[in-house]
N, C-alpha and C positions, 0 to 999 in steps of 0.2 A: 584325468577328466577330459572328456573333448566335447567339444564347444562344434557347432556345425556353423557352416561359414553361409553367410546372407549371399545368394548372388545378387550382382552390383547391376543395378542400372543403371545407366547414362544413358538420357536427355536431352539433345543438341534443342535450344532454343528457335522456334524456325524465325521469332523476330531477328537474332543475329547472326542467321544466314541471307536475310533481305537488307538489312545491315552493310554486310560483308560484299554484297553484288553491287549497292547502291553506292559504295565508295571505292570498287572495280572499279563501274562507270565512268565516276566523276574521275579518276584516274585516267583511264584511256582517252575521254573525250578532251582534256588537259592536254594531253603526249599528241594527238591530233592536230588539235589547236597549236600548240607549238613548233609544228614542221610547215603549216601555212603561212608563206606570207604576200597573201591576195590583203591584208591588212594594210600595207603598205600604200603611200599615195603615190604615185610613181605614170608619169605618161611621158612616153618615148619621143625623145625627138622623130623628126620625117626628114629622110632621104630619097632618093631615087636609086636604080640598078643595085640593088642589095641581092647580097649571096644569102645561102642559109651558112649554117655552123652543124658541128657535131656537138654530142651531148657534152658537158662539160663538169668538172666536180665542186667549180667553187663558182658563185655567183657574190656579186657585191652590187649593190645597189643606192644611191643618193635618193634619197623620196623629197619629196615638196616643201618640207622642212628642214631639208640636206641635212638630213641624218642620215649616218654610215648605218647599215646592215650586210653581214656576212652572212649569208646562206640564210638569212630571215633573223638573224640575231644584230641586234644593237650595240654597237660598240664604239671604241675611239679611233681616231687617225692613229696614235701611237700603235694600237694595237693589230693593225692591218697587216700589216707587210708579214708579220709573225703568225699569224691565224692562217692566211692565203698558206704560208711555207710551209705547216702542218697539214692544212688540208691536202696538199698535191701531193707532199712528200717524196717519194724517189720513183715519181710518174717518168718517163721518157720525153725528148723533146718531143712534140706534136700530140701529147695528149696532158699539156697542161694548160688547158684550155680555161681561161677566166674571164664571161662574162660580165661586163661592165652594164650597168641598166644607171641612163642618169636623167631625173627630172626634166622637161624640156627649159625652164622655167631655173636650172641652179646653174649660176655663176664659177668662171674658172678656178676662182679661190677656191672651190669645193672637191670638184674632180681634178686638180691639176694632180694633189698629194697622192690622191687614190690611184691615178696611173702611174705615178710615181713609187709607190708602194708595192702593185701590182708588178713592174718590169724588177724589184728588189727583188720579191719573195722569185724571181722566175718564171709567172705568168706568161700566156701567149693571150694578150689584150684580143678582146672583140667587145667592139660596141653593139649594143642593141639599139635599135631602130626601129622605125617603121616607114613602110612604103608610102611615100607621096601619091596624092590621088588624083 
């Protein structure tokens, strides 16, 4: 006996393809957010005769409330020297270039470790500044 066979529909629901975009979004605009860190309270000391720099791979930062940030991530002092050493990795001398950004406003107890940490991992220190006016 033969039986005839039903052809098969499928359906795609279009609510769980607005769904599926809507939580794309909220993804991406998250991974966005997380490489930003204009978040950060941070205003530069001032100098005079300031060089520029080239671009550089690791950035560290003390903000207002002298918290550590690595590249826009939050972390501890223990964990600096080791973060910095990964980020550069077996760069060449002159392109291990590590931006220092420090609050005008935070005290040596906060940067001293960080440069300290910075000459560990290898870094080639440069401070940021800003021009005196």
């Amino acid at each position: 006996m033969k039986f005839k066979r039903r052809a098969m529909k499928a359906d795609v629901p279009s609510t769980a393809m607005g769904d599926i975009a809507f939580n794309l979004l909220i993804f991406f605009v998250i991974l966005a957010r997380a490489q930003d860190d204009s978040h950060l309270q941070w205003q530069p000391a001032a100098a005079s005769k300031l060089e520029g720099v080239n671009n550089a791979k690791v950035s560290v930062v003390i903000d207002r409330n002298n918290k550590l940030h690595l590249n826009g991530q939050e972390l501890g002092q223990a964990q600096l020297a080791k973060g910095i050493s990964d980020l550069l990795g077996n760069a060449p001398q002159g392109q291990r270039t590590v931006l220092l950004k420090v609050h005008k406003e935070a005290t040596a107890m906060y940067y001293e470790p960080v440069i300290e940490s910075i000459s560990e991992a290898g870094g080639d220190l440069v401070h940021i500044l800003e021009e005196k006016k």
